[in-house]
One Martini backbone bead per residue (centre of mass of N, CA, C, O) as a GRO file, in nm:
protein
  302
    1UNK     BB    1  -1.197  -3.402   1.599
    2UNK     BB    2  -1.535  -3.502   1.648
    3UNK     BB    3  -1.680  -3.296   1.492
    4UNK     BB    4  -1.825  -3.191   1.211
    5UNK     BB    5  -1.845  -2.889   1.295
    6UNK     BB    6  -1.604  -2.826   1.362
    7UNK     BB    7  -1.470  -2.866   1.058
    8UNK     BB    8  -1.650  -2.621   0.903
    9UNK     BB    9  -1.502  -2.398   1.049
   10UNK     BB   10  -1.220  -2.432   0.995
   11UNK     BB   11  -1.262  -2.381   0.752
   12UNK     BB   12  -1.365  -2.123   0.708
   13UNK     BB   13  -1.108  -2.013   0.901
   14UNK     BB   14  -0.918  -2.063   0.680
   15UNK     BB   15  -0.994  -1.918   0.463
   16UNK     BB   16  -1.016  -1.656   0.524
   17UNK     BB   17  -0.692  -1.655   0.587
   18UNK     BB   18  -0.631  -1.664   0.279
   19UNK     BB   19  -0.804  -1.454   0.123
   20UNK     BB   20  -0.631  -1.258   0.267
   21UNK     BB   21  -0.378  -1.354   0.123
   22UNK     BB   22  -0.470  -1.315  -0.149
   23UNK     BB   23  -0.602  -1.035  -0.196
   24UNK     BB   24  -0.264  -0.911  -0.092
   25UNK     BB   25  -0.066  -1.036  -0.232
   26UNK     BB   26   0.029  -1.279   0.002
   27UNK     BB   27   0.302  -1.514   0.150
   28UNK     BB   28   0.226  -1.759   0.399
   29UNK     BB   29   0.574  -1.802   0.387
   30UNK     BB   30   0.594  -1.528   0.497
   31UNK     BB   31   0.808  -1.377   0.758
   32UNK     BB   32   0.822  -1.103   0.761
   33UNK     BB   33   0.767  -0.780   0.823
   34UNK     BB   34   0.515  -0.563   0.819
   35UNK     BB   35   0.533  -0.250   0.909
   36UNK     BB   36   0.589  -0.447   1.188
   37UNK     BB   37   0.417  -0.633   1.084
   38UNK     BB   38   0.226  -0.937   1.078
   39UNK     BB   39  -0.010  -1.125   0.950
   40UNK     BB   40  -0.148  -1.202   1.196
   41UNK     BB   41  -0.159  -0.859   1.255
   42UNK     BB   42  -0.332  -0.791   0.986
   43UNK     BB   43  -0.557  -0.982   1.071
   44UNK     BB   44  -0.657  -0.852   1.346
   45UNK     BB   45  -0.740  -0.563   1.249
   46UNK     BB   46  -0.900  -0.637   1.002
   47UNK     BB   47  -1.120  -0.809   1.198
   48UNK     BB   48  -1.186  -0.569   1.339
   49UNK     BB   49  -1.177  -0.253   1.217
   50UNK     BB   50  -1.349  -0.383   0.901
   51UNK     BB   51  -1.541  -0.651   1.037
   52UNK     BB   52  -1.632  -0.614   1.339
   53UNK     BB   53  -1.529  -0.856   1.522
   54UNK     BB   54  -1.495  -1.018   1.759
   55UNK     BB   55  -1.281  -1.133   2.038
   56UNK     BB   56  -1.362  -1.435   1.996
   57UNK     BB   57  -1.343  -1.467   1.664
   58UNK     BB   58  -1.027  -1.401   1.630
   59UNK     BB   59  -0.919  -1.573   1.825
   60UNK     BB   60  -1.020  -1.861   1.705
   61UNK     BB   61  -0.875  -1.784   1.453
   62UNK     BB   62  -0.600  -1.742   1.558
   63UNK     BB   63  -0.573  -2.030   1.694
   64UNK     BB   64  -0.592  -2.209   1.389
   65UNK     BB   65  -0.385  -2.056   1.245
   66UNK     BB   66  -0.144  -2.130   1.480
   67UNK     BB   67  -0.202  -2.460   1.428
   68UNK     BB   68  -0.088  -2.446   1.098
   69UNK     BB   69   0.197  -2.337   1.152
   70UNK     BB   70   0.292  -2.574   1.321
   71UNK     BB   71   0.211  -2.805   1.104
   72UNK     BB   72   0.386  -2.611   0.924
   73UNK     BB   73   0.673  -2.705   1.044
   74UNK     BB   74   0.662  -3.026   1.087
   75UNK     BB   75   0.634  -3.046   0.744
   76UNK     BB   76   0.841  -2.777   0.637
   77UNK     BB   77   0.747  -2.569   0.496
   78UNK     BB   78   0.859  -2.422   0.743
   79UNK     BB   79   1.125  -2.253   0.950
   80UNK     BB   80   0.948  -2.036   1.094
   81UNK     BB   81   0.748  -1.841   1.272
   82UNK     BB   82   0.513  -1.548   1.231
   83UNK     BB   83   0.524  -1.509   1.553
   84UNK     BB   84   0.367  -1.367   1.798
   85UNK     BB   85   0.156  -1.418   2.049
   86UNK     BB   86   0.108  -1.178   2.206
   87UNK     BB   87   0.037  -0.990   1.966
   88UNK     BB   88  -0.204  -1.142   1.825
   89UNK     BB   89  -0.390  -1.150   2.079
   90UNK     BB   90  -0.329  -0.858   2.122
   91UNK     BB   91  -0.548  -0.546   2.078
   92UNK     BB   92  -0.475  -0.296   1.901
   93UNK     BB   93  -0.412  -0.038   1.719
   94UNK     BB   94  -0.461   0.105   1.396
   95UNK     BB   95  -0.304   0.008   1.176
   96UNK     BB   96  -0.185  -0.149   0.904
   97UNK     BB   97  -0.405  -0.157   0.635
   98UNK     BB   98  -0.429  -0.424   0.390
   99UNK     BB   99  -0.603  -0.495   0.131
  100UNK     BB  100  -0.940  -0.623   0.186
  101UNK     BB  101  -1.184  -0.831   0.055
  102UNK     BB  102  -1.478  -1.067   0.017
  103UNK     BB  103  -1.435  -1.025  -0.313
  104UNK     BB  104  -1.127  -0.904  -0.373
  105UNK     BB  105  -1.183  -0.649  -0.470
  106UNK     BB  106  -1.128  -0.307  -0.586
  107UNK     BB  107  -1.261   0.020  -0.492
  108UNK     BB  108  -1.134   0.236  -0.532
  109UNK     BB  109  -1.144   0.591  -0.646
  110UNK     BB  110  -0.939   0.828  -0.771
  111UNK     BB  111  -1.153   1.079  -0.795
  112UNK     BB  112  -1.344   1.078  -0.549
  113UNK     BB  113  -1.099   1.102  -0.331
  114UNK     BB  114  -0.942   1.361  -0.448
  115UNK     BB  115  -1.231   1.550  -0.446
  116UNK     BB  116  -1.221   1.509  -0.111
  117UNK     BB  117  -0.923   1.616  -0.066
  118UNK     BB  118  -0.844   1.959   0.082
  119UNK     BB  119  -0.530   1.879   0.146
  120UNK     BB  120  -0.259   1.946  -0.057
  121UNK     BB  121  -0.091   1.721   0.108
  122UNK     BB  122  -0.222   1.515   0.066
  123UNK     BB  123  -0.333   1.513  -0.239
  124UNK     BB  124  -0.036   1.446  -0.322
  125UNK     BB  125   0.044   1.191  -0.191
  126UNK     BB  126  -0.182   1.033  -0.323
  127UNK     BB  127  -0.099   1.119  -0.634
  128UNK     BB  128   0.175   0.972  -0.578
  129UNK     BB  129   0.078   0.700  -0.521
  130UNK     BB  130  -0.104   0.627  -0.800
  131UNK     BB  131   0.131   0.716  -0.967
  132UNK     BB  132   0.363   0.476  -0.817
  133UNK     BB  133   0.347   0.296  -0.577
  134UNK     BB  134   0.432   0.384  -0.290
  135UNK     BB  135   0.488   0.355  -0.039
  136UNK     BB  136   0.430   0.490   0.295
  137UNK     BB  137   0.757   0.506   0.384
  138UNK     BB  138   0.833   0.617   0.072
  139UNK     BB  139   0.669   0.850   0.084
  140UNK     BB  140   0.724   1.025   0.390
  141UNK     BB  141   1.099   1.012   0.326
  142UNK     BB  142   1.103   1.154   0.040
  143UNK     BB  143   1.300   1.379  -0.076
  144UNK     BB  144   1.313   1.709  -0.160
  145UNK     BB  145   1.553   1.662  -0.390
  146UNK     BB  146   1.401   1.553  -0.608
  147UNK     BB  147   1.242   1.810  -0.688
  148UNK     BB  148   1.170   1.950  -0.998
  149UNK     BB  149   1.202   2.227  -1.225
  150UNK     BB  150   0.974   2.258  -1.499
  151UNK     BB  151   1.239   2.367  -1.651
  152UNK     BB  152   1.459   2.174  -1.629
  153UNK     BB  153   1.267   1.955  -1.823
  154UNK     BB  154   1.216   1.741  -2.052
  155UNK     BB  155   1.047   1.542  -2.053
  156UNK     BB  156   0.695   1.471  -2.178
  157UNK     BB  157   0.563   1.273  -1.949
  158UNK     BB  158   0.798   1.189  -1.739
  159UNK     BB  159   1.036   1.154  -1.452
  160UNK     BB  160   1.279   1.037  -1.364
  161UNK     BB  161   1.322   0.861  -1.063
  162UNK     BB  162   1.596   0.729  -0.770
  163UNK     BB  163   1.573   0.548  -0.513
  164UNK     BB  164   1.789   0.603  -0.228
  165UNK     BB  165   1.828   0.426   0.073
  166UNK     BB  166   2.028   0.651   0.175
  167UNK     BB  167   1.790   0.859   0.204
  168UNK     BB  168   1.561   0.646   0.216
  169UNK     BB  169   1.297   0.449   0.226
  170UNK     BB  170   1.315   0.073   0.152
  171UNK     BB  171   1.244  -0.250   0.051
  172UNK     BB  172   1.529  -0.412   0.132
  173UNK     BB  173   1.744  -0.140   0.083
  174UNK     BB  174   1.633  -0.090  -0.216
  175UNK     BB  175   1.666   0.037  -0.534
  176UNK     BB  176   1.506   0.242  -0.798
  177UNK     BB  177   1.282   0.332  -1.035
  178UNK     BB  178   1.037   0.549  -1.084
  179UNK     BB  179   0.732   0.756  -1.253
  180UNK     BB  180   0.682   1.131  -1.267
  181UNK     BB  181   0.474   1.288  -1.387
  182UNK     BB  182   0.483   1.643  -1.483
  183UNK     BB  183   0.253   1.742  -1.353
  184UNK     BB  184   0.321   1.668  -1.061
  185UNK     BB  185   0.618   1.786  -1.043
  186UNK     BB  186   0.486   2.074  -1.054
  187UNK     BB  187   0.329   2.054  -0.822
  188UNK     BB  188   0.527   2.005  -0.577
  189UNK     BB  189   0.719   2.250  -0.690
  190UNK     BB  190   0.508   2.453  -0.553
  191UNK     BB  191   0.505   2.336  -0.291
  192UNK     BB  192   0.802   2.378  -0.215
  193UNK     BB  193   0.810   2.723  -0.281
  194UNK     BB  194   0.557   2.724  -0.075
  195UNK     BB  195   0.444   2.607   0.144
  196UNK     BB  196   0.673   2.458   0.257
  197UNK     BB  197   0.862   2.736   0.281
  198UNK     BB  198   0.640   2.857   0.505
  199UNK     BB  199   0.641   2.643   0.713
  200UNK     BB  200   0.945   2.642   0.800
  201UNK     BB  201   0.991   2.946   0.825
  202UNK     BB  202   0.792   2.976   1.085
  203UNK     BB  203   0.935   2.679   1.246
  204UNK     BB  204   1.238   2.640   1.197
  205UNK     BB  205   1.289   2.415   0.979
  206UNK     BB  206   1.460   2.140   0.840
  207UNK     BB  207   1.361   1.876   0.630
  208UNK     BB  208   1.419   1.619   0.425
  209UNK     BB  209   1.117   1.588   0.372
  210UNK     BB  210   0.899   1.666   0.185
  211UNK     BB  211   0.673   1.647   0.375
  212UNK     BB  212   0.471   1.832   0.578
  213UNK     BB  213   0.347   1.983   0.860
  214UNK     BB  214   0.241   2.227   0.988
  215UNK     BB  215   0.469   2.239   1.212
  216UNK     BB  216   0.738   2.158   1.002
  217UNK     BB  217   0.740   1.827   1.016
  218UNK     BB  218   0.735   1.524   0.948
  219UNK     BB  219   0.578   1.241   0.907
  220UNK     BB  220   0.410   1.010   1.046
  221UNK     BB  221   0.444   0.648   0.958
  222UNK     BB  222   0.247   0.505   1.156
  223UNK     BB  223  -0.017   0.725   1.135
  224UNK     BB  224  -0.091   1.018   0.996
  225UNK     BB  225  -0.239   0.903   0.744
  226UNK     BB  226  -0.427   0.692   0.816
  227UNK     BB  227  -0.554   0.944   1.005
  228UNK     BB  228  -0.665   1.112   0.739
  229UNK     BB  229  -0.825   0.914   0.563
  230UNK     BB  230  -1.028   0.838   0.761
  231UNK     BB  231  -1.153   1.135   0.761
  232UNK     BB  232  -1.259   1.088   0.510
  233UNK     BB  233  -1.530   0.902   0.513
  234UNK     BB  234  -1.592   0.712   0.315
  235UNK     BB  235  -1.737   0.452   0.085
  236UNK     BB  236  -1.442   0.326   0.084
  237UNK     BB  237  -1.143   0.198   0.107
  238UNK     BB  238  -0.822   0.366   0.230
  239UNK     BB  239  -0.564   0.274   0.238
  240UNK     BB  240  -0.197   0.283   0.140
  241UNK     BB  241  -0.185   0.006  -0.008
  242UNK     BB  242  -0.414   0.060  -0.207
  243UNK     BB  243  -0.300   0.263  -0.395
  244UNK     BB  244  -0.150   0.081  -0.431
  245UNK     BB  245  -0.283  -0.150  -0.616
  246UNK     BB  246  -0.431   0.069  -0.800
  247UNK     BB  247  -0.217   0.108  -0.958
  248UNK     BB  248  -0.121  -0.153  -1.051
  249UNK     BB  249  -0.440  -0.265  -1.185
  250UNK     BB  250  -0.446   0.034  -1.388
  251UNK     BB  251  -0.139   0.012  -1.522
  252UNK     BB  252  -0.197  -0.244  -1.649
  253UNK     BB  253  -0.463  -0.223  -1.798
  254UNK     BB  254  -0.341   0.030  -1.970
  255UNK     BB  255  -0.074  -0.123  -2.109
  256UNK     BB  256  -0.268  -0.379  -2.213
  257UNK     BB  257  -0.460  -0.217  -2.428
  258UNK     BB  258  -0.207  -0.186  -2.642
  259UNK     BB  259  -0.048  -0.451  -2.748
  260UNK     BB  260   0.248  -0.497  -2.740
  261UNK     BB  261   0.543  -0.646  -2.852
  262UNK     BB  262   0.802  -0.486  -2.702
  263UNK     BB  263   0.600  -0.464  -2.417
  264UNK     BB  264   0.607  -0.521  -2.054
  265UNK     BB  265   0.448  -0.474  -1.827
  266UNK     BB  266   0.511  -0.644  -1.586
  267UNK     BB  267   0.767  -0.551  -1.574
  268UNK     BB  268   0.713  -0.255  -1.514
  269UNK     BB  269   0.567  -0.289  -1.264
  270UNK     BB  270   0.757  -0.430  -1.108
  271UNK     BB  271   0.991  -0.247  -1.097
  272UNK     BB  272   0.812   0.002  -0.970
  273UNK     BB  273   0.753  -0.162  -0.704
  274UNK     BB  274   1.012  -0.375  -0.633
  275UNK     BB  275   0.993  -0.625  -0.716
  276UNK     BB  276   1.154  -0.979  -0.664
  277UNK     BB  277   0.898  -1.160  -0.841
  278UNK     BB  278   0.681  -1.172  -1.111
  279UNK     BB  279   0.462  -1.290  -0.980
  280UNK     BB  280   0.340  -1.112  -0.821
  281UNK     BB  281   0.234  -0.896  -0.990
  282UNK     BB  282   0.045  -1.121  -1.129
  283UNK     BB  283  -0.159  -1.102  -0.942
  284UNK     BB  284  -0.340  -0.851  -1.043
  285UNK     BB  285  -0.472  -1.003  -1.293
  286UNK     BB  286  -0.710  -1.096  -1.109
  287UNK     BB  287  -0.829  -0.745  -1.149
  288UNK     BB  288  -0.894  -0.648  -1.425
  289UNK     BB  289  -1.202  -0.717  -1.448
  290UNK     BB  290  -1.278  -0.542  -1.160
  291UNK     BB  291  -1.262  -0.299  -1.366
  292UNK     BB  292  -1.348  -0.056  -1.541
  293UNK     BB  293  -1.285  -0.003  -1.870
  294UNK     BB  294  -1.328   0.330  -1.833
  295UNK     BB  295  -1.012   0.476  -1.808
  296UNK     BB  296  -1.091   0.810  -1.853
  297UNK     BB  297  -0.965   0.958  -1.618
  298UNK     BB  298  -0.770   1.197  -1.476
  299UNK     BB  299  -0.588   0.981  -1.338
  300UNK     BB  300  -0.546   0.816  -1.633
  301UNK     BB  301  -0.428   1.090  -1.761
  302UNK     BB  302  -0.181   1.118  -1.563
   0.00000   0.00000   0.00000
C-alpha cells in the first residue's frame, strides 16, 4: 500500500484490536472458541453493539485484523487461524460482551449494580459471581446439592465449594475449589427452600441447576443473563465476564493491602478463577490502580 494515510489508518484500526485484546486480558495466539465464539466474533459484537461503530468500519477493521492473522501464520507465530470468514463478517445477535473499555479500566459499581437489581434470582447470581469469579456457565449450570444449610456450617468467613465437572459445567472441564462467603451462602440457602421450591413445584419441574426461572426451568446459558442485566439499563457497562473481572481486580486489590508475607494473593486468585497460568491472573495487576482506594463498600465486607 502506497498511500501513507492509508498505513495511519491500518495502525489504528490494529491498535484498536489489540487493545481490545490487552484489555480483556485475552491472549491474541488463543485460538479456542469463547462461550462459542472466536476472538474476532466477540470483537464484531462489541463493535456493533458497544461503540455503535458502522458496518463499513467493522467490515474494515475485520478485514485487516484478518490479513493480520494470515501474516502471522505464515511466519509461524500461530499454526492455524482463529476464525471462520463467514461468521465474523455477518452481524449476529447479541451475544457475550466481554469487558473492554477505551480507557482500559473497569468500571463496575458493585453496590450501585446491587441496589439496582430488584429481582431476587437475578441479584444472587450476580452477588455469587461478584464473589466468585464463577464464569457465566457455570454461574447458571452450578447444581442446586452444593448449597448448604447454615447450620450445618462450620467454617467462620466462608464455605469451600468443589466444583466438578462431572455436574456442571467448567472451562476446559477442570475442577476447581470456589470460597463462597457464609452470608452469601445462607441467602442462597433460603433461597433454596422457599422461591425455588415453589417454583419447581407450581410448574412441576425439577432441574438440577441451582437457579430457575419464574416458569421453573434452568437459565439459558446463550441469553438469559445477558438480556436480563441489559434491562436495568445501568450507565457503565455490565455483562457476565465483567463480573469476573470486578471479582478479580477487587479481591487482589483487597488480599494485596494486607501485605502478607505467607500469603501470595495472585495465586489465590489464580486457583479460584480456575486460570492455567499465573501470567493471566497478573494481568488485573495493570487494573489495581483505576479502582478507588476505599473499598469498604457492602460488597468488598462480604
Amino acid at each position: 500500500v502506497q498511500s501513507r494515510r492509508s498505513w495511519e489508518t491500518f495502525g489504528r484500526d490494529l491498535c484498536d484490536y489489540f487493545e481490545f485484546i490487552e484489555a480483556n486480558g485475552f491472549d491474541w495466539r488463543e485460538l479456542d472458541h469463547r462461550n462459542h465464539e472466536t476472538l474476532l466474533a466477540l470483537y464484531r459484537d462489541v463493535s456493533f453493539d458497544r461503540f455503535n461503530l458502522s458496518a463499513s468500519t467493522v467490515n474494515r477493521r475485520l478485514h485487516l485484523v484478518i490479513k493480520f492473522y494470515q501474516f502471522a501464520l505464515k511466519q509461524g507465530w500461530v499454526s492455524t487461524l482463529p476464525y471462520d470468514l463467514e461468521t465474523v463478517r455477518v452481524r449476529q445477535t447479541k451475544g457475550f460482551l466481554a469487558h473492554t473499555d477505551t480507557s482500559g479500566g473497569y468500571a463496575v459499581k458493585p453496590d450501585v449494580l446491587l441496589k439496582t437489581i430488584k429481582n431476587k434470582t437475578l441479584r444472587l447470581i450476580v452477588r455469587l459471581a461478584l464473589l466468585t469469579g464463577l464464569r457465566k456457565e457455570e454461574l447458571l449450570t452450578i447444581p442446586v446439592h452444593y448449597i448448604s444449610a447454615p447450620r450445618s456450617i462450620s467454617a467462620r468467613s466462608h464455605v469451600v465449594v468443589e466444583l466438578d465437572p462431572q455436574e456442571m459445567s467448567t472451562k476446559g472441564d477442570k475442577p476447581r475449589t470456589i470460597h463462597v462467603p457464609i452470608s452469601l451462602m445462607t441467602d442462597l440457602w433460603d433461597y433454596v427452600i422457599h422461591e425455588r421450591h415453589e417454583t419447581i413445584r407450581k410448574h412441576g419441574t425439577d432441574p438440577k441447576a441451582l437457579f430457575v426461572t419464574a416458569k421453573g426451568n434452568p437459565w439459558s446459558i446463550r441469553t438469559s443473563l445477558n438480556n436480563q442485566l441489559n434491562r436495568l439499563k445501568l450507565s457503565f457497562a455490565c455483562h457476565p465476564h465483567i463480573l469476573r473481572h470486578t471479582y478479580a481486580t477487587h479481591t487482589l486489590k483487597s488480599l494485596m493491602s494486607r501485605k502478607s508475607t505467607t500469603f501470595n494473593p495472585l495465586i489465590y486468585v489464580r486457583d479460584r478463577l480456575g486460570h492455567s497460568s499465573i501470567t493471566t491472573t497478573e494481568k488485573y495487576l495493570h487494573f489495581l490502580d483505576d479502582i478507588e482506594d476505599d473499598l469498604r463498600t457492602s460488597y468488598q465486607r462480604e
